[in-house]
N, C-alpha and C positions, 0 to 999 in steps of 0.2 A: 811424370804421371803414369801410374801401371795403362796396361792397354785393356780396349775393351775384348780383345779375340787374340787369341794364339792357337798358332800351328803345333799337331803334335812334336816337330823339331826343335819346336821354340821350347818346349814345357821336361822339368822335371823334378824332383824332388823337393826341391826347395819351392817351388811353385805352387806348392798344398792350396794356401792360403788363397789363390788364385783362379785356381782349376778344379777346387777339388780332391779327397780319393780318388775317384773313378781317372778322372782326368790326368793329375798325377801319374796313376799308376802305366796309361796307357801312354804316356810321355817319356816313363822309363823305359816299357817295353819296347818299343821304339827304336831304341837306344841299342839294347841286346844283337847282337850279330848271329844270325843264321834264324830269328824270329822275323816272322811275316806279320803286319800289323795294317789293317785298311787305313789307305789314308784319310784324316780328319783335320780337323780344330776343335777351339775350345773358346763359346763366349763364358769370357770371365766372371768372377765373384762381384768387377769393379761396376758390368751393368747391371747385376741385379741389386748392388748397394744404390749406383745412384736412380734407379729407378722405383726402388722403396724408400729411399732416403726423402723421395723428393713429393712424395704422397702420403697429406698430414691423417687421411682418412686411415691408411695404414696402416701409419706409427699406431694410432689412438686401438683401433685392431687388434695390434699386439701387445699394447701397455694391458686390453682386456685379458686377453691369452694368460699372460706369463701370471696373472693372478690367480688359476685354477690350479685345483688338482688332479692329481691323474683319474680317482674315481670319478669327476665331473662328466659322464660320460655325455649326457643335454649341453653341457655348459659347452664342451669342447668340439661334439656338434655342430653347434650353431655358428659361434667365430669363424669354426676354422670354414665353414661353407661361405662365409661373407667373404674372408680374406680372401678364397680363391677365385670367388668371382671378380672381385677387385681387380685381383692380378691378370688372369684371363683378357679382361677388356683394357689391360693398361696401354697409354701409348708409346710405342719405343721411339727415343729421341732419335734423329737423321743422324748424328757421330755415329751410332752402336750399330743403325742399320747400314748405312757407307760399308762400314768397316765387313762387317757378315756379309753382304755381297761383291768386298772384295775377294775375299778368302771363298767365297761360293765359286766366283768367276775361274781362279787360280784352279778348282781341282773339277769344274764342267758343271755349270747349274741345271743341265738337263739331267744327269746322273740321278741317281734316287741315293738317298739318307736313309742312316738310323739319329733319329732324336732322343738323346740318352742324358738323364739329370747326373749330376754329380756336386754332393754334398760335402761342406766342408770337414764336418764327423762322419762321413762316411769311408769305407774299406781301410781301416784304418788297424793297428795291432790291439787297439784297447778298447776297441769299439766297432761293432759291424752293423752300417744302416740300412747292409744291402738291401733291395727291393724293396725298399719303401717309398722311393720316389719314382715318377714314372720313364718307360722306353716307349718310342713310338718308334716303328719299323716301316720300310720305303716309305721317305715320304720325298715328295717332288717337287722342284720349282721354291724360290726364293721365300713368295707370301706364306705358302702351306709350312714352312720351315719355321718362321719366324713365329705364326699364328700356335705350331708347338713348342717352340722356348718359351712363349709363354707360358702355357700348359705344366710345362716340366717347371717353371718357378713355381704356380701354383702350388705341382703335389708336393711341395716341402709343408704342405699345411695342411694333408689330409688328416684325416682323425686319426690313422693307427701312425705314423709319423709325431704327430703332438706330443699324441701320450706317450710313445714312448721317450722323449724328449725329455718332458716330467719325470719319468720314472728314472731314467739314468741323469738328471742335475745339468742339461743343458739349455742353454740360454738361447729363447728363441729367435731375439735379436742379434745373437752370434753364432749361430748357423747358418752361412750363404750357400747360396746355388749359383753353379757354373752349367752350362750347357754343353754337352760332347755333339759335334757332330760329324758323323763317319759314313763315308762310304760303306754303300752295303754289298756284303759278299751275297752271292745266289746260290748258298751252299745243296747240293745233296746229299749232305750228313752235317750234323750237328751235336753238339751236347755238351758237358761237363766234366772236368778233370781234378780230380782232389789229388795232389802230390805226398799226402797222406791217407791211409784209411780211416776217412771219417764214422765209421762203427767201431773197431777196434780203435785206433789212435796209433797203427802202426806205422813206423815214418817208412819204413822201409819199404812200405805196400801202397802202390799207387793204384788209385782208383779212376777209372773210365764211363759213366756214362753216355750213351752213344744210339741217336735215333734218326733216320732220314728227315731230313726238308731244314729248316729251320730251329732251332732252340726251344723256340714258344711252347712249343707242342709238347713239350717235356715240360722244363719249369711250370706251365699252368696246368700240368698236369692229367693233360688228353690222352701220349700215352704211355707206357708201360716200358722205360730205357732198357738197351743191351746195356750191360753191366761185365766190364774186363779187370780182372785184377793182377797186377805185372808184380811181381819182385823181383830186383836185377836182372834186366833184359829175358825175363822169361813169364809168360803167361802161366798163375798160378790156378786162377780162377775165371771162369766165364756164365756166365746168364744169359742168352738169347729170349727173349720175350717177342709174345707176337705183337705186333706193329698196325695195328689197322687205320691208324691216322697219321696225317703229316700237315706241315703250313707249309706255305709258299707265297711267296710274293706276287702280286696283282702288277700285269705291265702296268697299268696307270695310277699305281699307288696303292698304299694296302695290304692286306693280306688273307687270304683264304685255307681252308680246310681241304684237303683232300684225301680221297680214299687211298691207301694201300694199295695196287695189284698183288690177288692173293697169293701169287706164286715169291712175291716177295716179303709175305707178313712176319715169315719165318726164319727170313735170311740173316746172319750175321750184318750188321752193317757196317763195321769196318773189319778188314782183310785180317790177318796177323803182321803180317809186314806195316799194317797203319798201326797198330796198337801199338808195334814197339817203337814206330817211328815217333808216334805222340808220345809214346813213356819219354826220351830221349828230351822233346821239346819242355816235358814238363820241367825234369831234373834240370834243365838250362836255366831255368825259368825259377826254379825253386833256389838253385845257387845264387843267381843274381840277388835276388832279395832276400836272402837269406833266411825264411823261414819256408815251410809248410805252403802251398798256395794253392786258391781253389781257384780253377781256370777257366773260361769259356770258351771254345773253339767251335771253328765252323771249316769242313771241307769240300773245298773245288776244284776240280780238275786235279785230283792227286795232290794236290798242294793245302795244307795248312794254315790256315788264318787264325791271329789269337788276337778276341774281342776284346778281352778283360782278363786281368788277375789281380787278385786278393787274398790278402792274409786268413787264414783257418783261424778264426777267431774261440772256437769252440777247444781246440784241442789242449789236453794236462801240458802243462810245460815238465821238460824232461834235462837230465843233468846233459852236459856235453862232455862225454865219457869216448875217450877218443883209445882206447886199449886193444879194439876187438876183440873184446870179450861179453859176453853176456851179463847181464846185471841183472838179479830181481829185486824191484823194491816191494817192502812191507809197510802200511800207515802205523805207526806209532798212534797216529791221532784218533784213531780209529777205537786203539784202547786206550783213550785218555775220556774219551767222550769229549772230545775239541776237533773236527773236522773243519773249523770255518779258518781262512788265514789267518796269520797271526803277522804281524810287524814286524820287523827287524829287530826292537830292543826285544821282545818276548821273545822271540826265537833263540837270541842269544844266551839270554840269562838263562832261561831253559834247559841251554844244551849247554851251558857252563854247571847247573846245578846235574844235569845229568850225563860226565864227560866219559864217564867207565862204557855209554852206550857207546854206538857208533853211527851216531845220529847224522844224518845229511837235510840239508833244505832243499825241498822242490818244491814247488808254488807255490810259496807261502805257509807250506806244512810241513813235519817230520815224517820221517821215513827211516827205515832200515835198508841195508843193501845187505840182503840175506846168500845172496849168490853162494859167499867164502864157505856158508851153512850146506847149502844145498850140493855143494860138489866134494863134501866128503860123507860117507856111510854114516858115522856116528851125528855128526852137526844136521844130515836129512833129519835122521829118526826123531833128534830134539824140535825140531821145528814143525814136525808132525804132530809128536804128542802134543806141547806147547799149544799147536792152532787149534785143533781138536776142541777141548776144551774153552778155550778163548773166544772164538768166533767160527761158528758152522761153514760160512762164505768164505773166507780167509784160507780156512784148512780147504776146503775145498777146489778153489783156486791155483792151492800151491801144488795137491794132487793130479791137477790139471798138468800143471806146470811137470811135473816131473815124468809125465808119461810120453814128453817129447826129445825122444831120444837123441834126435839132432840137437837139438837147443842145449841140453843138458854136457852135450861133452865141449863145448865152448863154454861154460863157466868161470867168472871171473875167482880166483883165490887171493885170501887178502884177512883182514879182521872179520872174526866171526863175532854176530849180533848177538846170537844165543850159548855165546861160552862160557862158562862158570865167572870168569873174572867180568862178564857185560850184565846179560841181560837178568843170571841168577844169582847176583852177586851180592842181594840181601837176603838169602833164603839160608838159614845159618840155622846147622841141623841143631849143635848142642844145645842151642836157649831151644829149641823148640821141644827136644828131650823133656830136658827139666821143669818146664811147664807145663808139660803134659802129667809131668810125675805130681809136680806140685799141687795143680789145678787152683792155684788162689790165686780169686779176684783180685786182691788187693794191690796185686803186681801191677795191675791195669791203673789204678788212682797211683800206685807211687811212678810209674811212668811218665804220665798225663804231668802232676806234677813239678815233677824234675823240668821237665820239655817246657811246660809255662815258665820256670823258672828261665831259661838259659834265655827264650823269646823275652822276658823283663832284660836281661843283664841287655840283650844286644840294641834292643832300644832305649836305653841308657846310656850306651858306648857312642852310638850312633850321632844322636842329637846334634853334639859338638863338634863332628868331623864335617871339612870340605874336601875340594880339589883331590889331590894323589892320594892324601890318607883315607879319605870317605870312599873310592875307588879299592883300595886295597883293601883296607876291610873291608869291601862288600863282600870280594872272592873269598877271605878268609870266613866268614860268616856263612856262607852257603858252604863251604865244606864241614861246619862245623852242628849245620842243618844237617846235612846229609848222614853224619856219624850219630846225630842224637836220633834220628830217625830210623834208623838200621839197628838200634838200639831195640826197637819195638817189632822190630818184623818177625821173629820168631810168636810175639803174640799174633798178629793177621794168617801168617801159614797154619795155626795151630787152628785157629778160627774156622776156618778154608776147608781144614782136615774133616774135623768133626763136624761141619755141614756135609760132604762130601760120603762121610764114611754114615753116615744115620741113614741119606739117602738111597745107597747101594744096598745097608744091610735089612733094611726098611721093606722095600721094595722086595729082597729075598727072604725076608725071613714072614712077613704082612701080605705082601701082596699090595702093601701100600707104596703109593709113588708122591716123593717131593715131602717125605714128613716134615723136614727137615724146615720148610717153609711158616707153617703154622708153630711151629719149636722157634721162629726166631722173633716169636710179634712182642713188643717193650722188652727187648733187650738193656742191658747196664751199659753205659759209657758211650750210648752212640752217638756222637756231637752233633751229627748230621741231622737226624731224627729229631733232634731234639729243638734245631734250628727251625722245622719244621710248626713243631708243639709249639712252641714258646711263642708264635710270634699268634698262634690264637691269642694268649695272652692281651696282646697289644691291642687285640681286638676288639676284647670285653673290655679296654678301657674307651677304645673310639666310638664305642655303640652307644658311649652314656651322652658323643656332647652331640650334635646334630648340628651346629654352625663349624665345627670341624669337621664332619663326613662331608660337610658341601665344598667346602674350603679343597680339602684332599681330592678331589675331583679336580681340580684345574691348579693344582700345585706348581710351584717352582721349585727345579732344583739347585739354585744359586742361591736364592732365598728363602729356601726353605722352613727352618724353624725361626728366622727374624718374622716372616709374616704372620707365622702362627701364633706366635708368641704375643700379637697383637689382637689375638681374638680373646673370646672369654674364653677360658676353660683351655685355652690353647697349652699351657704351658705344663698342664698335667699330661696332655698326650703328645707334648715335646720330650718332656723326661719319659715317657715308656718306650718312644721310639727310640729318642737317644741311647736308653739302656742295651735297647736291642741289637744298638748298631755298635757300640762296644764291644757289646761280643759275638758278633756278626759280620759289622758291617763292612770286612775287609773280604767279600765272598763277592762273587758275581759269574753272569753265565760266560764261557769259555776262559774258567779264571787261572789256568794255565800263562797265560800269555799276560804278561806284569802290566800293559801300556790298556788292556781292556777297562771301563770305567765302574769302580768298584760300586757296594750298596752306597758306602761311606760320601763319595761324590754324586751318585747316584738315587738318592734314597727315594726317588719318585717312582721308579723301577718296584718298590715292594709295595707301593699304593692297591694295585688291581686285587694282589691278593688279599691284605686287609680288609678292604671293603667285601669281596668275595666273602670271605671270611662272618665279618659282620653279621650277611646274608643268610648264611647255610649252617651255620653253628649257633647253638645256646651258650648261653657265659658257663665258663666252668668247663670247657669244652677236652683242654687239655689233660686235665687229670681224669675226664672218662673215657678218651680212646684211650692212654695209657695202662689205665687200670682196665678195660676189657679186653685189651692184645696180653696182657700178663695173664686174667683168667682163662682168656682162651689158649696161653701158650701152654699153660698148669693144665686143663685138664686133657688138653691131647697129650703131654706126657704120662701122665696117669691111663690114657685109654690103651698107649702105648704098651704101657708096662707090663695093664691086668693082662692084654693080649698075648704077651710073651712070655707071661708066667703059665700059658694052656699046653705053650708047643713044648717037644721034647726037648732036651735039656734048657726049658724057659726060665729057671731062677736064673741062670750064667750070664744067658744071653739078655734078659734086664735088667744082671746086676751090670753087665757091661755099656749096655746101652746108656741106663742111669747116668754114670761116669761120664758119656758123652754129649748126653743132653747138658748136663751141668757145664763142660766144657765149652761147647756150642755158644751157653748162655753166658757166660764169665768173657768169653774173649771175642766173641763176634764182630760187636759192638765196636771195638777197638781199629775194626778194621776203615772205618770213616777217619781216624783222627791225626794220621800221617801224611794226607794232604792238607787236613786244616790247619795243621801247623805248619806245614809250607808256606800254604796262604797267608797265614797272619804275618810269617817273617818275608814275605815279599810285597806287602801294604806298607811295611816297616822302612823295607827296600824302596819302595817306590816313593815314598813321602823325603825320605831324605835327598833324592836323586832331584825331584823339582824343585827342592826347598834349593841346591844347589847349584842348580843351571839358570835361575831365578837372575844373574849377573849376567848371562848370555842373553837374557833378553834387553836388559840394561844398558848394554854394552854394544846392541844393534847384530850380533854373531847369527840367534835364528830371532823368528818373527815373534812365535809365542813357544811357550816352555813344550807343550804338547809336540811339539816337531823334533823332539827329540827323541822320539818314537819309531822314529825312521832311519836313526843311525842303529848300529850295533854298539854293544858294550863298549866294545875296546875304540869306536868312531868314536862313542861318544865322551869318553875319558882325553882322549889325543883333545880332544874341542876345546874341552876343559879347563886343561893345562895350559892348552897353544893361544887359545882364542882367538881360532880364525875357524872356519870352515865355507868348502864351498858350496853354496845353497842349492845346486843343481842335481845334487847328490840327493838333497828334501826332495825336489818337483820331482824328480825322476824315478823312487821310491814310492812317493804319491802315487804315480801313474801306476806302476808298475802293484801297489797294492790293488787298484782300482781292479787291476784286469786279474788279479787272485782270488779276490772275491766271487768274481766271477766263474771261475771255476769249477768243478767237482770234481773233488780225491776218491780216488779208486783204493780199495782196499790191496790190491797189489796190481804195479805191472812193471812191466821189464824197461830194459833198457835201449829198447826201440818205439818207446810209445806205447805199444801195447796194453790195453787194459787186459787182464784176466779175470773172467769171468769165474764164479762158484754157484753152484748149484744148491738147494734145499733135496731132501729126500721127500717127495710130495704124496708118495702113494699112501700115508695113512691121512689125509690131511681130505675133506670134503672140497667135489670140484668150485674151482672157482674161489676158493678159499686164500689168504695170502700168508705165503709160510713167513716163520721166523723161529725165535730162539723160545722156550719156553723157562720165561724169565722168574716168574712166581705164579705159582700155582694158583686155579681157580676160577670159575666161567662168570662171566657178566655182560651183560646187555646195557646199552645204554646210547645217547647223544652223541659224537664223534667232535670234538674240539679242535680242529686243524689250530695249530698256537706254533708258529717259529720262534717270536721272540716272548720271553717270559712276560714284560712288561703289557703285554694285550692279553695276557690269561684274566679274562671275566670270564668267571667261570660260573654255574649249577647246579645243586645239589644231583649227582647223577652222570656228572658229565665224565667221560672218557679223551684226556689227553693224547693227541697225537702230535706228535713233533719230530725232529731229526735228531736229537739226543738230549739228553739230559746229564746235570753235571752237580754235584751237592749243590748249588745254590737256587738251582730248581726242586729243592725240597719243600719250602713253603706252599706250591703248588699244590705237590702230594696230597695235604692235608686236606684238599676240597674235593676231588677226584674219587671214582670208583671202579678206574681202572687206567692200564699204558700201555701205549703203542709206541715206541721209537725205531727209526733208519736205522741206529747205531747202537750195538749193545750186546752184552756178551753177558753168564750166568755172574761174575761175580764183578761187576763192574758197578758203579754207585747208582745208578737209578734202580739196577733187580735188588741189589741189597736193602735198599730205603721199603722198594715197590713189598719187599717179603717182609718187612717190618712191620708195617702201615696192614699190609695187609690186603693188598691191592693186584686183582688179578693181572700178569703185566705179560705181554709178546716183544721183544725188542731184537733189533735186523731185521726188522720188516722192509725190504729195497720198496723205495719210492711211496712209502706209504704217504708221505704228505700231500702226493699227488695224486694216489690213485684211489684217497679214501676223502671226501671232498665233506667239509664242515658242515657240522647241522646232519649226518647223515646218523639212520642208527646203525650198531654195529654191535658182533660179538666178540669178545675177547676170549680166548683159550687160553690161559696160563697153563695150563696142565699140559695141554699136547702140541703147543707153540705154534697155532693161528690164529686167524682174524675172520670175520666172515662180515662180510655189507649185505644189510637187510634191507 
């Protein structure tokens, strides 16, 4: 029979399920030699099981609970105030209380307590509950103790505790509470220790919070901590803040506020000698558990007490780069428009289809290790020009980076990211010559073409393959992607050019900025664009039946077209969606990453827009925006033209321009269709791969075919063959996704944690105003759409999309919108290309706009001079 109470000696790791995080942790600290830890115990997980196990009022309580949502803000209210009055008045059986006044008796029941919750998801690496269940400080005497373990069971049921439960997928009946209870120190200083910098994410840079009396007084925020920053035993940084408040312990229980003497508001509160004495404890503390840890300490009498420690749940995970050398990494994801994790099979195939990079995994995302770049004179300048243009933040960051002169001569050297053989290794000057010379379209259809063609051959070849052969041609098949694809890049560079070059000569020869923009609206050959238009289409055929718009509203997508199929009229807007999804439906948002769920599986996902759709358009919709972005693209060339036939030597300069409108307009387009041919040949990839492992589930190896998402290529080929694998590898992957998601990728930082920050140039930009890229030109006002996932875009005539990127399969969105905002985005990455097609004033790298521009709000969009402004 587990016990109902242990002593911190009795408790450690393995005791989670017993004690707790909290409890746990201070079980290990414990443990640590030259660490000081108050002595305590721990009533266990086993009394508050049996003493909700054994109250039917309760269970019934929480059978209510676990049926809400997290918006139920009334619903979750109400319970959880019942539940804790319950608990509150419950009675503890004579076992649980024996026992708590043995262990009272053993450490002096006259002594005063800290009453501290400790939750089984709490302080954990995947998950942090901190403060959300409650501490009660001195408390005295046996009754007063026991009257707050209850207390402390209760707040496992306050409202912001519930919901966040809800919100992160935990089961209220499986989260217990253990009770910590600890002698309390009577410190004259107090505060907080992060063994990393939690604002940077430097590991190397510990951070000290540091205030007289008690802890309280900081966490809730009374007052204003001295703030120490150590790097290797030296004080880098310091903050003295004044101090007008402190807590303190009540001899008979309690605690109270006390004023400052003002001779000491000002003073340092710990010495230098204690800074480095606590760096020292921290780095002990941070080795034993091997990560990052956020610390709570309290000091008395020169001596050192550690309350608690826990894992930095917040901070980027970072490679374990043992070289001493410096590393900078760059997001890849950043210019993919995919910042969200990605799985282990998508990461793989990924950096299989792209091996000439020198791609690495860190959180769940790609990176660059541009170091090898940055520490030679030529490989800098390239990754200067490169960011420049790519992304404002990025370059900016990396300029940051180089102007530390220390940092810079520790540089790692190694494989460079941006060497002709890596990152420009499609950029192939002679077809881009010849194209230029030639300037026909029709390059572009026999391309297109050929590329469909070899996508037919290899899902032809495919069909029939299993095991090692289906394996083997996958790798052969992506290299043979990759060469048909490289095939076309001199048309995308050429594209690039002639947008680029109208602009610069535009701008100098006009006066005019961004021509280039309205020159690229109904462009030839844009796939992406086009996915966009076409699915109006689908529209004007859902607008006619009206027991199918109701139908589509509460859709399934396993049953999709079986249930439609059984309505009237169902089976005419089966076959338009199916058509759609044929040649579409292998697209979806972050569709980088092969294990994401396509339209194809998905197809309830393109519902919001249709019906949107339905709303805000007339039938026939498609051929009138197409046919007005082509008259509006014809007569700004035209106004172009007569314009530069006024200046001196103007016939030259618009016979040359002419040349490059047509160019612009012939090859632009093309530049959407070499990831959709990616996409198609990895829906290709992915259908073979489940149709395949379909005997693994058969055969009892994983549970369901989808867990095969969590190994890598080459795991999951070795499964294949061997048919065995072991499943700890799945839960552990699980977890370890869980806490990715979690996450946010930094567009660079080093190889200390580090985030580097980039700056906007703000001075032409109105105050208060939020900078970014100036993505397509053109100002518009309107409704502010906060939308992260595509499948909630109900959208407006008028409304203005804000989201953290966009990726082509967010192009049907496009089509209802009148303007864009995105987190992520650079001038030629697919949402500005679509956003300047469409015709759509767009801002993108806007940092934090999801958060700081809040739904339903109005807003102005500046495409032209790359801000935002909230009205």
């Amino acid at each position: 029979m587990n016990p109902y109470v242990l002593s911190f000696q009795e408790i450690d790791k393995t005791k989670l399920a017993l004690v707790g995080g909290k409890g746990a942790n201070l079980g290990e600290l414990s443990r640590i030699d030259g660490i000081q830890v108050p002595e305590g115990f721990c009533v266990t997980t086993e009394a508050y099981k049996e003493i909700i196990e054994a109250n039917e009022g309760l269970r019934l309580l929480l059978d209510q609970l676990s049926l809400l949502k997290a918006d139920d803000r009334k619903g979750i209210g109400e319970i959880s105030a019942k539940i804790r009055k319950v608990i509150e008045g419950i009675f503890i059986p004579k076992a649980i209380d024996n026992e708590i006044a043995g262990y009272l008796e053993q450490l002096g029941e006259k002594n005063t307590y800290a009453v501290r919750s400790s939750a089984t998801a709490e302080d954990l690496l995947t998950a942090s509950f901190a403060g959300q269940q409650d501490t009660y400080l001195n408390i005295i005497g046996k009754e007063d103790i026991i009257k707050h373990i209850r207390k402390c069971w209760a707040s496992l049921f306050t409202d912001r505790a519930v919901t966040y439960r809800i919100r992160n997928g935990f089961d209220h009946r499986k989260v217990y509470l253990a009770v910590i209870i600890q002698k309390m120190v009577f410190p004259e200083a107090s505060g907080i220790m992060f063994t990393a910098d939690p604002i940077t994410g430097n590991r190397k840079v510990l951070s000290i919070d540091a205030s007289f009396g008690l802890g309280e007084a900081l966490v809730s925020g009374l007052v204003n901590a001295d703030n120490y920053k150590v790097r290797e035993s030296r004080i880098v940084d310091r903050k003295i803040s004044i101090k007008k408040l402190a807590v303190y312990p009540i001899k008979d229980g309690g605690t109270e506020k006390h004023q400052i003497e003002t001779e000491r508001q000002n003073m340092q509160t710990l010495t230098d000698e204690q800074i480095l004495q606590l760096e020292k404890i921290g780095r002990t503390i941070e080795a034993y558990f091997g990560c990052p840890q956020d610390i709570e300490w309290c000091l008395r009498e020169n001596k050192f007490f550690i309350v608690q420690s826990r894992p930095i749940t917040t901070l980027y995970t970072i490679p374990d780069v043992q070289d001493g050398k410096n590393h900078v990494y760059m997001s890849f994801g950043h210019q993919q428009m995919m910042t969200d994790a990605m799985k282990p099979l998508g990461l793989s195939l990924f950096k299989i289809l792209s091996d000439e990079f020198p791609l690495i995994e860190i959180g769940g995302r790609l990176y660059f290790d541009i170091a090898p770049d940055l520490a030679s004179f030529t490989g800098r300048k390239t990754v200067v020009a490169a960011t420049r243009g790519m992304d404002p933040l990025m370059h900016s960051a990396i300029m940051n980076i180089i102007k530390r002169k220390e940092f810079m001569k520790s540089l790692a050297h190694g494989v460079k990211a941006f060497s002709m053989k890596g990152y420009f290794s499609w950029s192939i000057p002679i077809q881009f010559i010849k194209l230029y010379r030639s300037n026909d379209v029709s390059i572009v259809r026999t391309l297109m073409s050929r590329n469909e063609a070899v996508v037919r051959e290899l899902q032809q070849r495919i069909s029939n393959l299993s095991g090692d052969e289906l394996f083997d041609f996958i790798l052969k098949a992506i290299k043979q992607i990759k060469e048909v694809m490289s095939q076309g890049m001199g048309v995308v560079f050429l594209g690039i050019y002639a947008t680029s070059w109208i602009n610069k000569k535009m701008e100098k020869w006009l006066g005019e900025r961004k021509a280039a923009d309205s020159l690229s609206r109904s462009v030839a050959n844009n796939i992406t664009s086009e996915m966009g238009l076409e699915l109006l289409d689908v529209a004007d055929i859902v607008r006619q039946y009206p027991s199918v718009m109701d139908y589509l509203k509460h859709a399934n997508d396993e049953t999709f077209f079986q249930d439609m199929a059984m309505l009237e009229d169902g089976n005419v807007v089966g076959k338009s969606i199916r058509a759609y999804l044929e040649k579409y439906g292998f697209r979806c948002p972050g569709e980088i990453d092969i294990t994401r769920p396509r339209f194809n599986e998905k197809p309830t996902a393109l519902i919001p827009m249709i019906l949107s759709n339905t709303k805000n358009f007339e039938p026939g919709a498609h051929k009138a925006i197409f046919e007005q972005g082509l008259m509006e693209a014809e007569q700004k060339e035209q106004e172009l033209l007569t314009r530069l036939e006024k200046l001196p030597g103007g016939k030259q300069k618009a016979k040359k321009t002419k040349k490059m409108i047509s160019i612009l307009r012939n090859f632009i387009g093309y530049r959407e269709y070499p990831k959709h041919l990616m996409m198609k040949c990895f829906w290709i990839i992915k259908q073979a791969l489940l149709m395949d492992v379909a005997q693994l589930v058969q055969n009892g190896v994983i549970r369901e075919k989808e867990d095969i998402y969590y190994l890598s290529f080459d795991e999951l080929w070795e499964t294949v063959r061997t048919n065995r694998l072991d499943y700890n590898i799945i839960e552990k992957r699980k977890e370890e996704y869980k806490l990715f998601e979690g996450l946010i990728p930094s567009r660079i930082m080093t190889s200390e944690g580090e985030v580097i920050s980039g700056e906007y140039d703000t001075a032409k930009i109105p105050k208060n105003a939020l900078a970014g890229i100036p993505a397509s030109s053109g100002i518009i006002e309107g409704r502010a759409r906060v939308i992260l996932k595509m499948e909630d875009a109900d959208l407006k005539e008028g409304d203005i999309l804000v989201t953290a990127y966009t990726d082509p399969s967010w192009t049907p969105v496009f089509v209802s919108i009148k303007g864009l905002v995105t987190e992520v985005g650079g001038m030629m990455t697919h949402g500005s290309v679509i956003a300047r097609e469409y015709g759509l004033p767009a801002v993108v790298g806007v940092e934090n706009a999801t958060k700081l521009i809040k739904d339903g709000r109005r807003i102005r969009v500046n495409g032209t001079d790359g801000y935002v402004e909230i009205l």
